[in-house]
N, CA, C and O atoms as a Tripos MOL2 file, in Angstrom:
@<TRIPOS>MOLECULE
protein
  268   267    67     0     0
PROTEIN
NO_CHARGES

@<TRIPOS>ATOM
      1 N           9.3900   97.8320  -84.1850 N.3       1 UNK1
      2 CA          8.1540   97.0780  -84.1670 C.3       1 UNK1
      3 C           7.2760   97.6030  -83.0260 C.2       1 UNK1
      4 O           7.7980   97.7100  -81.9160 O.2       1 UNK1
      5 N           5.9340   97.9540  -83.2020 N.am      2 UNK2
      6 CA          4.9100   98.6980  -81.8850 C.3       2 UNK2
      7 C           4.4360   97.6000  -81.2710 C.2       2 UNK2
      8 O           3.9590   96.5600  -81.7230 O.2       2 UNK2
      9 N           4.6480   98.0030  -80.1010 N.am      3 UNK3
     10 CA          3.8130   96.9730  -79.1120 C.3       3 UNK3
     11 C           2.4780   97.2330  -79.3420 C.2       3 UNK3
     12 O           1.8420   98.2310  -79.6830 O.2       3 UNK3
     13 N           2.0180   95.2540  -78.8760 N.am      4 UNK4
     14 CA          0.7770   95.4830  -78.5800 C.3       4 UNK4
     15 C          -0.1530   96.5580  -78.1200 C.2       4 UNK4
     16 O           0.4920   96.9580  -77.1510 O.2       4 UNK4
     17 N          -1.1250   97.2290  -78.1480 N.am      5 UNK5
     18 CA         -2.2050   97.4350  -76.8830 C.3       5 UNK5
     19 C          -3.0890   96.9150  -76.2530 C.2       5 UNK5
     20 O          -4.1670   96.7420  -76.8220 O.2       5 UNK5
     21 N          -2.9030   96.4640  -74.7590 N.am      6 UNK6
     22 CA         -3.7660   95.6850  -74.6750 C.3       6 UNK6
     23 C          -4.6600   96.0620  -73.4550 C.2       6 UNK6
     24 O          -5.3500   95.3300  -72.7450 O.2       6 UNK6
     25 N          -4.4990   97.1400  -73.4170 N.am      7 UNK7
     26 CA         -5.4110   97.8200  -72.1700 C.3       7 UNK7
     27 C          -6.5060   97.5270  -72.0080 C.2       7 UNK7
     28 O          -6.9480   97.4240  -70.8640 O.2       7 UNK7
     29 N          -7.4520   97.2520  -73.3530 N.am      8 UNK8
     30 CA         -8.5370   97.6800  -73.7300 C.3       8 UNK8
     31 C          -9.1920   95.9680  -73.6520 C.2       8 UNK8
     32 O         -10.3460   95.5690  -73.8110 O.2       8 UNK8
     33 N          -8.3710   95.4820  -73.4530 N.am      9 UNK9
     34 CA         -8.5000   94.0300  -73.7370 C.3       9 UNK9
     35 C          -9.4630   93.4260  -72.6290 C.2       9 UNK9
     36 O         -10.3870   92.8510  -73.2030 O.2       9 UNK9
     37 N          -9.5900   93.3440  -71.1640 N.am     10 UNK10
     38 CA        -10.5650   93.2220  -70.1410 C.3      10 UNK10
     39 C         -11.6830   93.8780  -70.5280 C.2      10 UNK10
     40 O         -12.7070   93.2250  -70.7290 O.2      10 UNK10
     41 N         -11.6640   95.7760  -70.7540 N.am     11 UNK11
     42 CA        -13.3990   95.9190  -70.7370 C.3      11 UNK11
     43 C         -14.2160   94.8490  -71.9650 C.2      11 UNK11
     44 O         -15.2260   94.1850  -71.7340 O.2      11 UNK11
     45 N         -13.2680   94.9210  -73.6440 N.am     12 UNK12
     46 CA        -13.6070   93.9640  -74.1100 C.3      12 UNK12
     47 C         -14.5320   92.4370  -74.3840 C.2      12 UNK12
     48 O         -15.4140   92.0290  -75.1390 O.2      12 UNK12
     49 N         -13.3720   91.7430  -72.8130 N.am     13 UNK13
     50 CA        -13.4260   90.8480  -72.6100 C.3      13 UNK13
     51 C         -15.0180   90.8200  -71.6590 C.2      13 UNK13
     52 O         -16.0810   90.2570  -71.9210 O.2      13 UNK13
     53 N         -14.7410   91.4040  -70.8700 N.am     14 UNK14
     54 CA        -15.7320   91.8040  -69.8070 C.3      14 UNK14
     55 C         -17.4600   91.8940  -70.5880 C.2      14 UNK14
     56 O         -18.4480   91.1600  -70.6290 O.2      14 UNK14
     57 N         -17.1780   92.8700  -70.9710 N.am     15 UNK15
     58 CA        -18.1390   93.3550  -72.0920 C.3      15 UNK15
     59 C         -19.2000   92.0600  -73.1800 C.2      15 UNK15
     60 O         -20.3760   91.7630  -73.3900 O.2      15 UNK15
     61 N         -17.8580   91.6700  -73.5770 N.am     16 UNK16
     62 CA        -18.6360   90.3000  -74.5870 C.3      16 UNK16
     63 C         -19.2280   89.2820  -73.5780 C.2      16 UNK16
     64 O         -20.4000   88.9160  -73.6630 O.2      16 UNK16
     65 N         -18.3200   88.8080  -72.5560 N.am     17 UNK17
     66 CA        -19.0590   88.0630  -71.7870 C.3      17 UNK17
     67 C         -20.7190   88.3100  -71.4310 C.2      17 UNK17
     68 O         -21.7240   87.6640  -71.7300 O.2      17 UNK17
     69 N         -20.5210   89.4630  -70.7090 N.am     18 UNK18
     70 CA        -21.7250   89.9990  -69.7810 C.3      18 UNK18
     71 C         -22.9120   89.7400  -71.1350 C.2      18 UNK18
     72 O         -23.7520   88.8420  -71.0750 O.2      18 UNK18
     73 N         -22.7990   90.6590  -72.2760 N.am     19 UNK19
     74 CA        -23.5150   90.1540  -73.2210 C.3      19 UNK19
     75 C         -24.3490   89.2590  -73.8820 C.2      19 UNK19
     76 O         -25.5170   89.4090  -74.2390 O.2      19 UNK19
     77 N         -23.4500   88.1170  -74.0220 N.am     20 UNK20
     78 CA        -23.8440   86.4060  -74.2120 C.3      20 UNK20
     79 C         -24.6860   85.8780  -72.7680 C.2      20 UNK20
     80 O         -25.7840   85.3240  -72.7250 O.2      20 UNK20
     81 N         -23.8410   86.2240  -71.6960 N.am     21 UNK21
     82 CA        -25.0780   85.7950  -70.5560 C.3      21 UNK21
     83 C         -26.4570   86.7490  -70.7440 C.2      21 UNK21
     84 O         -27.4580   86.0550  -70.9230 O.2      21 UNK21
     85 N         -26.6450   87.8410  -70.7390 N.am     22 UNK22
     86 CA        -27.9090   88.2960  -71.2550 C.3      22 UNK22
     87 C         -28.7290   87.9690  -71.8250 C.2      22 UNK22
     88 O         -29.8810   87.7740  -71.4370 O.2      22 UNK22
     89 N         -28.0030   87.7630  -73.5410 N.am     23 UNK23
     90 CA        -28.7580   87.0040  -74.6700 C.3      23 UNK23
     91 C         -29.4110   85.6310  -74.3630 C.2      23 UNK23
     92 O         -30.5550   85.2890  -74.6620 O.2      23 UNK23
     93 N         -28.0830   84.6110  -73.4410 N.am     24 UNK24
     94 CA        -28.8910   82.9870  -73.2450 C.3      24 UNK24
     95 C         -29.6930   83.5120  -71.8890 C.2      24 UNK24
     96 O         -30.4490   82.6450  -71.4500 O.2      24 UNK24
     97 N         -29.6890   84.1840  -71.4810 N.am     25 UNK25
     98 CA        -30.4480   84.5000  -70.2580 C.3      25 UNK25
     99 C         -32.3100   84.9940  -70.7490 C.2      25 UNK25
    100 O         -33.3820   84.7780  -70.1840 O.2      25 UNK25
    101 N         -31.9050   85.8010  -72.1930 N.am     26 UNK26
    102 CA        -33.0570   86.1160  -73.1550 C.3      26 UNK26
    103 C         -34.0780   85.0550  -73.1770 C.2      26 UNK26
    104 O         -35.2570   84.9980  -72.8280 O.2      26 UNK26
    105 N         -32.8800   83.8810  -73.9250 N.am     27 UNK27
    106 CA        -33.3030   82.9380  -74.7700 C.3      27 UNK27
    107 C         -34.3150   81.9510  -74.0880 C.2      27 UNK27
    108 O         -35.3500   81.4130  -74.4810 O.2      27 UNK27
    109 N         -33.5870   81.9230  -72.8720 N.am     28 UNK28
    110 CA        -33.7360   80.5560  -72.0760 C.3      28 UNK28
    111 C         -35.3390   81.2480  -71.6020 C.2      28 UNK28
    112 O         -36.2380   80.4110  -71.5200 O.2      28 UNK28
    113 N         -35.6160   82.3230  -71.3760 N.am     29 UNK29
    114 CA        -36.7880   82.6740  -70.3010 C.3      29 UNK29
    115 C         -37.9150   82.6800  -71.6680 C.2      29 UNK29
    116 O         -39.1210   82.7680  -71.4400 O.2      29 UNK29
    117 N         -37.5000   82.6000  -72.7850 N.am     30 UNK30
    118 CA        -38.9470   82.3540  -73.6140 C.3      30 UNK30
    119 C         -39.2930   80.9740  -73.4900 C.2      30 UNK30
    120 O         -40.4570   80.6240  -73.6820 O.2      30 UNK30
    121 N         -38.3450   80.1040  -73.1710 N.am     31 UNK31
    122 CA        -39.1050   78.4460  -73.1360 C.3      31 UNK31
    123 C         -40.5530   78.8040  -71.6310 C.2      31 UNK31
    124 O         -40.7090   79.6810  -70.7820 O.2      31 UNK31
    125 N         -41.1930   77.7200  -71.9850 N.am     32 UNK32
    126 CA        -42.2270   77.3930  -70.9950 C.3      32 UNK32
    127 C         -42.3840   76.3930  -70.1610 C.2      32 UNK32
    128 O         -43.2280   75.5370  -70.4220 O.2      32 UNK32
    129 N         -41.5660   76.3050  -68.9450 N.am     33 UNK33
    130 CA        -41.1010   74.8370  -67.9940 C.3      33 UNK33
    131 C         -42.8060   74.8090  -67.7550 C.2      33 UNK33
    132 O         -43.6470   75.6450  -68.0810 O.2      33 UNK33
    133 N         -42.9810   73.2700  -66.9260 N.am     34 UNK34
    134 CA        -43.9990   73.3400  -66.0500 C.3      34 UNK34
    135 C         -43.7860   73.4940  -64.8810 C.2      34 UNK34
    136 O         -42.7080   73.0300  -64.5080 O.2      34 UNK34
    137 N         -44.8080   74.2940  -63.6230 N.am     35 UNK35
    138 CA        -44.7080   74.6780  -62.5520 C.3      35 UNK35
    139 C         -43.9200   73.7190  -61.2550 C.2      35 UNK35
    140 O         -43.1550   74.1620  -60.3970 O.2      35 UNK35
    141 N         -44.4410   72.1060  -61.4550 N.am     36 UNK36
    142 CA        -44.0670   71.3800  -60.3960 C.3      36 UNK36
    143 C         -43.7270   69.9250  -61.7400 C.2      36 UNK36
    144 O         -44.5450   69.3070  -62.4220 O.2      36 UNK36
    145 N         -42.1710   69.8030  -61.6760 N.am     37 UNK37
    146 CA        -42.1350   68.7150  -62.5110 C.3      37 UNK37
    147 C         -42.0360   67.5930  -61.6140 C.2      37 UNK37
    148 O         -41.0490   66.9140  -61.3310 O.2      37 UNK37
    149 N         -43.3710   67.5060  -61.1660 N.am     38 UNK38
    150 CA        -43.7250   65.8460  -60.1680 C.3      38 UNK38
    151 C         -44.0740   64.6130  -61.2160 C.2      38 UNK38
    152 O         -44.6020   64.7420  -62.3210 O.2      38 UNK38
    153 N         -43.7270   63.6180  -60.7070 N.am     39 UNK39
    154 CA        -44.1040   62.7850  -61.7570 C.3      39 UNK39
    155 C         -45.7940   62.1450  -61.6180 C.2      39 UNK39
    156 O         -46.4850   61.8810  -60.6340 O.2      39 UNK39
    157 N         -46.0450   62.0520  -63.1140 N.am     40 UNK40
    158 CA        -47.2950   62.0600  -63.5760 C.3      40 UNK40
    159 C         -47.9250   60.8160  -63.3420 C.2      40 UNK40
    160 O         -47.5710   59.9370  -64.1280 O.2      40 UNK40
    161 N         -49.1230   60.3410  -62.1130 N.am     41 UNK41
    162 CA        -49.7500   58.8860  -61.7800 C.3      41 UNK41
    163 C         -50.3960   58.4390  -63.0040 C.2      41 UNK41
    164 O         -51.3630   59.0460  -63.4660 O.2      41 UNK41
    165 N         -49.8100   57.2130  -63.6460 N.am     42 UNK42
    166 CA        -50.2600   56.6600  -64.7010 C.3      42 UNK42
    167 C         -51.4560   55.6350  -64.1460 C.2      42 UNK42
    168 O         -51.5610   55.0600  -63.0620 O.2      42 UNK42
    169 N         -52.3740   55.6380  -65.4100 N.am     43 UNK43
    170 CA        -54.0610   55.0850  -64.7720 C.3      43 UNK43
    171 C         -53.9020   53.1890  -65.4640 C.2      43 UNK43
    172 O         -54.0870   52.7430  -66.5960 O.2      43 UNK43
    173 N         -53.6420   52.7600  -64.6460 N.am     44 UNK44
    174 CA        -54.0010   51.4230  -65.3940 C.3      44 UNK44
    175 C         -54.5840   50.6800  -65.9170 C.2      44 UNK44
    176 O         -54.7010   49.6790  -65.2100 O.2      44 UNK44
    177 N         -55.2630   50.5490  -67.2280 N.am     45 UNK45
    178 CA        -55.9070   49.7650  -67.6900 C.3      45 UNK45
    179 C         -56.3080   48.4480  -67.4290 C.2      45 UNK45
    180 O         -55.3450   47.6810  -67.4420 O.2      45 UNK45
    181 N         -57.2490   47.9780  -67.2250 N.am     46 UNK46
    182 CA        -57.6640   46.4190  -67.3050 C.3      46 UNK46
    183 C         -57.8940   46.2940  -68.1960 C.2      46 UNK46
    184 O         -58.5430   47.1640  -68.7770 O.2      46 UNK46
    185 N         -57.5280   45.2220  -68.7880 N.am     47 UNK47
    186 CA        -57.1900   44.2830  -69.7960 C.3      47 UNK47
    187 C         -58.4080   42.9220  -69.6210 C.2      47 UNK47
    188 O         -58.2810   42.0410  -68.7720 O.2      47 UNK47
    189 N         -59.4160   42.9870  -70.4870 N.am     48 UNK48
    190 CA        -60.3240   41.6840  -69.9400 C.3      48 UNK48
    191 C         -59.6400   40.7680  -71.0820 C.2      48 UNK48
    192 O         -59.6250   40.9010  -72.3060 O.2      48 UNK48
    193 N         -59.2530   40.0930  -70.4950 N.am     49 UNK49
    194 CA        -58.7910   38.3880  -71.6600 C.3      49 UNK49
    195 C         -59.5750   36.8030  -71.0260 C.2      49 UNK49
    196 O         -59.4060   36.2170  -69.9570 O.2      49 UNK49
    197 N         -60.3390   36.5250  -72.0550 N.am     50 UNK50
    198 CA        -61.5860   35.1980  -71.4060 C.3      50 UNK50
    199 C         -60.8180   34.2000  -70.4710 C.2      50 UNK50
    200 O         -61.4670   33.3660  -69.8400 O.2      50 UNK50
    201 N         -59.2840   34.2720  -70.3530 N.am     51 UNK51
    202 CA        -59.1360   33.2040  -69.0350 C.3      51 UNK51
    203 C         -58.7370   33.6280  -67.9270 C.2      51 UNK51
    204 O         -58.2960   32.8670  -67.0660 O.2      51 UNK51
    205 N         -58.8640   35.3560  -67.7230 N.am     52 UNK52
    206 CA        -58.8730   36.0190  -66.2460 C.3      52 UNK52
    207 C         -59.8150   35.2530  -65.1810 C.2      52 UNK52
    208 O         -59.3090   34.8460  -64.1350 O.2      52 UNK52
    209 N         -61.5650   35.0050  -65.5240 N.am     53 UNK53
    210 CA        -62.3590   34.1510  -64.6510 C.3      53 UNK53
    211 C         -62.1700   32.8220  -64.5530 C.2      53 UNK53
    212 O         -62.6960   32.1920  -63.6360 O.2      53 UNK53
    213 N         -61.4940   32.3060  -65.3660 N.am     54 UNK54
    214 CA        -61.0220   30.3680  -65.6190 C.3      54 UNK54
    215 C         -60.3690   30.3520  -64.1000 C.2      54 UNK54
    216 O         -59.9350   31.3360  -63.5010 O.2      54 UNK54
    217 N         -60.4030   29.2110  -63.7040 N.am     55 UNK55
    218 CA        -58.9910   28.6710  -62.6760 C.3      55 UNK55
    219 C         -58.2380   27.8190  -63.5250 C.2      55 UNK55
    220 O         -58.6130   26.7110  -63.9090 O.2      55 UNK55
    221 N         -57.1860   28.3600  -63.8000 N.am     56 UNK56
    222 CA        -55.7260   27.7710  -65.1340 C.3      56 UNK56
    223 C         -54.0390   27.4670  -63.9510 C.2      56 UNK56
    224 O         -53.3360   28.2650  -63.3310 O.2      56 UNK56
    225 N         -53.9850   26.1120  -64.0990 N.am     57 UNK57
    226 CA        -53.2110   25.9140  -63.4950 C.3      57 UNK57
    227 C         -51.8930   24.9460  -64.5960 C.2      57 UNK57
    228 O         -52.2520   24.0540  -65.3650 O.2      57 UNK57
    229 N         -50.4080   25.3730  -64.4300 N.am     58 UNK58
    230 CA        -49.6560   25.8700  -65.4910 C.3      58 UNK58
    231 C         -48.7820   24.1020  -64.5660 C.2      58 UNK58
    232 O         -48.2450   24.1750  -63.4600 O.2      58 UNK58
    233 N         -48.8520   23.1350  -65.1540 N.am     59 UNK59
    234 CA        -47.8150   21.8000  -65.2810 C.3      59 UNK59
    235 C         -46.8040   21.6090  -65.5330 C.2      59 UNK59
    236 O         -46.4840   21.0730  -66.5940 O.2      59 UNK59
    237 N         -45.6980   22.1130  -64.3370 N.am     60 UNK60
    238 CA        -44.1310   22.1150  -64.5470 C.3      60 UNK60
    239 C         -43.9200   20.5750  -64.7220 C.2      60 UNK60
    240 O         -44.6390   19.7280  -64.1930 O.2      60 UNK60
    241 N         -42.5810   20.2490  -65.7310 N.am     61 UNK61
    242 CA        -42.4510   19.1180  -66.0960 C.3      61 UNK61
    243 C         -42.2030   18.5500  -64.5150 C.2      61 UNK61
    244 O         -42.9410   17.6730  -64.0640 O.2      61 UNK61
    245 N         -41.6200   18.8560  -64.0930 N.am     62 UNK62
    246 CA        -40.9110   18.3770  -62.7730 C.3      62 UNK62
    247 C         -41.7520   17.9610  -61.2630 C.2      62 UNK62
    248 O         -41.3100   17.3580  -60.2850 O.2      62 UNK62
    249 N         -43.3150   18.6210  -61.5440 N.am     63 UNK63
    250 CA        -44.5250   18.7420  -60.8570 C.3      63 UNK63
    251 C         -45.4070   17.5300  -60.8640 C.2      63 UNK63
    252 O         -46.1460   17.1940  -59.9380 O.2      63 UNK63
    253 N         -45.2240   16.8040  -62.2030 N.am     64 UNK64
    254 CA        -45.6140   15.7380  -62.6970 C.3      64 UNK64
    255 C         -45.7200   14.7220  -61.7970 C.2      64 UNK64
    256 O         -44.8990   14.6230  -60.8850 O.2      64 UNK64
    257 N         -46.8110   13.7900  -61.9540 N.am     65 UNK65
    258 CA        -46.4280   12.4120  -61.0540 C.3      65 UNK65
    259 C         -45.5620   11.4820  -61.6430 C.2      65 UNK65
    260 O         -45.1800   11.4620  -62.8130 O.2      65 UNK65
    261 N         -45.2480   10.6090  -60.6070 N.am     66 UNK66
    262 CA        -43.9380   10.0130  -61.4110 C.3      66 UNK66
    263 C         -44.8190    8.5230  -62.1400 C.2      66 UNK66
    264 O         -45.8330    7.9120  -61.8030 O.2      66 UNK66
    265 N         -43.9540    8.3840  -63.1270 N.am     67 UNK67
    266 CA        -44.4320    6.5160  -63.6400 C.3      67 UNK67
    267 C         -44.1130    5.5100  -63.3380 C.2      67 UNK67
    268 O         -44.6200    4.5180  -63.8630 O.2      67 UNK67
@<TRIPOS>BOND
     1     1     2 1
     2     2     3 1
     3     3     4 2
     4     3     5 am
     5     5     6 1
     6     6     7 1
     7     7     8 2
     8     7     9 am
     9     9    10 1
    10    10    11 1
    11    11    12 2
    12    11    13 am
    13    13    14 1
    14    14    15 1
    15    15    16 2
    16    15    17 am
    17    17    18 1
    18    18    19 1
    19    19    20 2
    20    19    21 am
    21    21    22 1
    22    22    23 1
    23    23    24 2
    24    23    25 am
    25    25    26 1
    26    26    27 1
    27    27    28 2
    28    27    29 am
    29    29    30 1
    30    30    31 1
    31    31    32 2
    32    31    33 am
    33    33    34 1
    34    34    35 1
    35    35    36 2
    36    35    37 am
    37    37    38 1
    38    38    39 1
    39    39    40 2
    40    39    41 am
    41    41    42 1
    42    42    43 1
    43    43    44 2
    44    43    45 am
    45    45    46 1
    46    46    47 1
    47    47    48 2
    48    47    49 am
    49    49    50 1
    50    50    51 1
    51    51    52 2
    52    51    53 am
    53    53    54 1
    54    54    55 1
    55    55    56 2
    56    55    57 am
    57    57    58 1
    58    58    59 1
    59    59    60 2
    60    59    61 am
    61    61    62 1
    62    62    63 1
    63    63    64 2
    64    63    65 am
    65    65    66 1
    66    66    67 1
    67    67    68 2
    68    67    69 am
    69    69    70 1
    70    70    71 1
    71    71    72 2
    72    71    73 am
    73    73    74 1
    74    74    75 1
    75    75    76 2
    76    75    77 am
    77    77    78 1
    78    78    79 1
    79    79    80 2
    80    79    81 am
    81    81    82 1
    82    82    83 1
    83    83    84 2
    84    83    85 am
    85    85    86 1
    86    86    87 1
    87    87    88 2
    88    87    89 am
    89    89    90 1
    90    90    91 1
    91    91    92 2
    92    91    93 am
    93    93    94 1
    94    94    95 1
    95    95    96 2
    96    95    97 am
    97    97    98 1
    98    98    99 1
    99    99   100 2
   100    99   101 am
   101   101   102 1
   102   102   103 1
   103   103   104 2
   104   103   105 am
   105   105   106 1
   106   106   107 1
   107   107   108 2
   108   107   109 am
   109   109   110 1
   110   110   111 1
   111   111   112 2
   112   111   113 am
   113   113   114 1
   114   114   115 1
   115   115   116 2
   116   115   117 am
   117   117   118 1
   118   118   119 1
   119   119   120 2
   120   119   121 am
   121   121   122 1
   122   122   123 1
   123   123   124 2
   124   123   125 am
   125   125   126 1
   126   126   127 1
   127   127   128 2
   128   127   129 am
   129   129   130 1
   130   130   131 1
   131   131   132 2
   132   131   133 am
   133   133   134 1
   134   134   135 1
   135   135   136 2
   136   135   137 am
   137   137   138 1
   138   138   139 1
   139   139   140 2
   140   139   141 am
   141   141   142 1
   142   142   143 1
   143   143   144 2
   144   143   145 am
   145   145   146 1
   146   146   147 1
   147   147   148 2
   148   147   149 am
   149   149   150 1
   150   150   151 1
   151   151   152 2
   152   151   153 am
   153   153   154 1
   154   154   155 1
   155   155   156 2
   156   155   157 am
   157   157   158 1
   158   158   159 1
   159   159   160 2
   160   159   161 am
   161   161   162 1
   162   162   163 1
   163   163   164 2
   164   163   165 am
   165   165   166 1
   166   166   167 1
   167   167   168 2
   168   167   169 am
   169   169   170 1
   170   170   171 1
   171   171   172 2
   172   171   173 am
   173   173   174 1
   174   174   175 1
   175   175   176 2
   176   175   177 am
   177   177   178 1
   178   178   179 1
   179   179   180 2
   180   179   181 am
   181   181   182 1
   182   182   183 1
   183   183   184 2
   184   183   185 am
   185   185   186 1
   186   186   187 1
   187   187   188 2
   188   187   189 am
   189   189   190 1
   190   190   191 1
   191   191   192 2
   192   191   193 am
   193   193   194 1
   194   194   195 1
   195   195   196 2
   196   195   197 am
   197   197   198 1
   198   198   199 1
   199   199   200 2
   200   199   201 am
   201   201   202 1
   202   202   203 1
   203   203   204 2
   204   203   205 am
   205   205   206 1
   206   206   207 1
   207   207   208 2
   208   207   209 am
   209   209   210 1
   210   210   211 1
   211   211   212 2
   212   211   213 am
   213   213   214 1
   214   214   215 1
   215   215   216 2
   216   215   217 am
   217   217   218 1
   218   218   219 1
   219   219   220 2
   220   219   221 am
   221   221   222 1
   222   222   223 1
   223   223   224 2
   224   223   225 am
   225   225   226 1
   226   226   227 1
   227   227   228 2
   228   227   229 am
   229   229   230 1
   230   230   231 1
   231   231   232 2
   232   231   233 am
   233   233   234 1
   234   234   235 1
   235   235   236 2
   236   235   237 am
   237   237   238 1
   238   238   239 1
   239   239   240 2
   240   239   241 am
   241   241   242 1
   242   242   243 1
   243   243   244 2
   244   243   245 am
   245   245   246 1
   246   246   247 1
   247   247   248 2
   248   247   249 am
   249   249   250 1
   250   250   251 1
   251   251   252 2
   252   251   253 am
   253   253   254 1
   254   254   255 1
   255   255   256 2
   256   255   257 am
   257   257   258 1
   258   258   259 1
   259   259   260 2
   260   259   261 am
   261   261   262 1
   262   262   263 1
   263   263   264 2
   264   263   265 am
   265   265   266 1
   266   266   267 1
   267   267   268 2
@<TRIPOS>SUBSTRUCTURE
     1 UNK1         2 RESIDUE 1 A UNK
     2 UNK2         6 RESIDUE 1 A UNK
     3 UNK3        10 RESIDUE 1 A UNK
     4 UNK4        14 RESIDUE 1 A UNK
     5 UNK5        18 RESIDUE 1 A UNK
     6 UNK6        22 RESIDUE 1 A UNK
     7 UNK7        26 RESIDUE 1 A UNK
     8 UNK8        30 RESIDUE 1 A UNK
     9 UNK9        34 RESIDUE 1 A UNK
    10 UNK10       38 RESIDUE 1 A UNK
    11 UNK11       42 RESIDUE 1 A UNK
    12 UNK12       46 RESIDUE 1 A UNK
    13 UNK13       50 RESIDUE 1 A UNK
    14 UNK14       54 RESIDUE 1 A UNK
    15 UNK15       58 RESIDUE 1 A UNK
    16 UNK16       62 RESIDUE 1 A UNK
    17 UNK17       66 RESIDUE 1 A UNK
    18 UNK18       70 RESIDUE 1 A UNK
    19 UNK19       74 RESIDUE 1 A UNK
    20 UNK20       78 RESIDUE 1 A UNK
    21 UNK21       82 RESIDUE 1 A UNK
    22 UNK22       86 RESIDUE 1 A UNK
    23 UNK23       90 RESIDUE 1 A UNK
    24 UNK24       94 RESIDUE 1 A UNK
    25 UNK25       98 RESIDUE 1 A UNK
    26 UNK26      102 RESIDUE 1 A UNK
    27 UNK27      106 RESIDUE 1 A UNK
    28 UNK28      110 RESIDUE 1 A UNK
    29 UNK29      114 RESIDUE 1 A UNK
    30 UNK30      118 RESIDUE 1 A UNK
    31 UNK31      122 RESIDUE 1 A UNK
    32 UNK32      126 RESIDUE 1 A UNK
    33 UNK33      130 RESIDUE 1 A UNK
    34 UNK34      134 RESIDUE 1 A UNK
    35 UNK35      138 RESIDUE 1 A UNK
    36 UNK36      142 RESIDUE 1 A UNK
    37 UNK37      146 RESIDUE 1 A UNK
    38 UNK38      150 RESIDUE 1 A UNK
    39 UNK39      154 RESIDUE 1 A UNK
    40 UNK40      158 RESIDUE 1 A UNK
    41 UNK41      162 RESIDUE 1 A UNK
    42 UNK42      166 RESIDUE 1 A UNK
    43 UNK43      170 RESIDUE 1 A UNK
    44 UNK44      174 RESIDUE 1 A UNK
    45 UNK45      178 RESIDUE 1 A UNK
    46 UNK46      182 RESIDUE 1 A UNK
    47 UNK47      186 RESIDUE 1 A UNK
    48 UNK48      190 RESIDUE 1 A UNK
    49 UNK49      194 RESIDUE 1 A UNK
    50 UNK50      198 RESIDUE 1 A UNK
    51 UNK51      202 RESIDUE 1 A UNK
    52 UNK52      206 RESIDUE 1 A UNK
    53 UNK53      210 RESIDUE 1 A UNK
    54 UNK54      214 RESIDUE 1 A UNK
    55 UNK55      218 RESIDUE 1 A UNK
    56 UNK56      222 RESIDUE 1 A UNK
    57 UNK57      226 RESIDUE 1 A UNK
    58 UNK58      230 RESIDUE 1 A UNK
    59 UNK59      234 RESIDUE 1 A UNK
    60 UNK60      238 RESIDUE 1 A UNK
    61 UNK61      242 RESIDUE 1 A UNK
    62 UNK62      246 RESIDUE 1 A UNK
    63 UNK63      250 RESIDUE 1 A UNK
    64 UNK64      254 RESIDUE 1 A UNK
    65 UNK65      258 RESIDUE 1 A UNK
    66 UNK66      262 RESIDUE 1 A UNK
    67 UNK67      266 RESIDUE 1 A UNK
């Protein structure tokens, strides 16, 4: 029965590796990051609703006068 050969087996190994990092190394540099991923100041809307100018005052049961 012949033995293995496996001499060849590291450059192989070596070889395919180095490869695949290349290719995702390819892949990855066509995406388009943005320069500074700071986060983005959101602008707040006002909201006009007709009882913002009212004075509205909210009667907890417990606030109540007593009987």
């Amino acid at each position: 029965m012949p033995q293995l050969d496996t001499s060849t087996w590291f450059i192989t190994i070596t070889s395919m590796i180095m490869t695949l990092f290349i290719l995702f190394q390819l892949k990855i540099s066509n995406y388009s990051y943005p320069a500074s991923p700071e986060s983005v100041e959101l602008k707040t809307q006002k909201h006009s609703t007709p009882w913002e100018m009212k004075w509205t005052k909210i009667y907890l049961p417990l606030s109540l006068p007593l009987r």
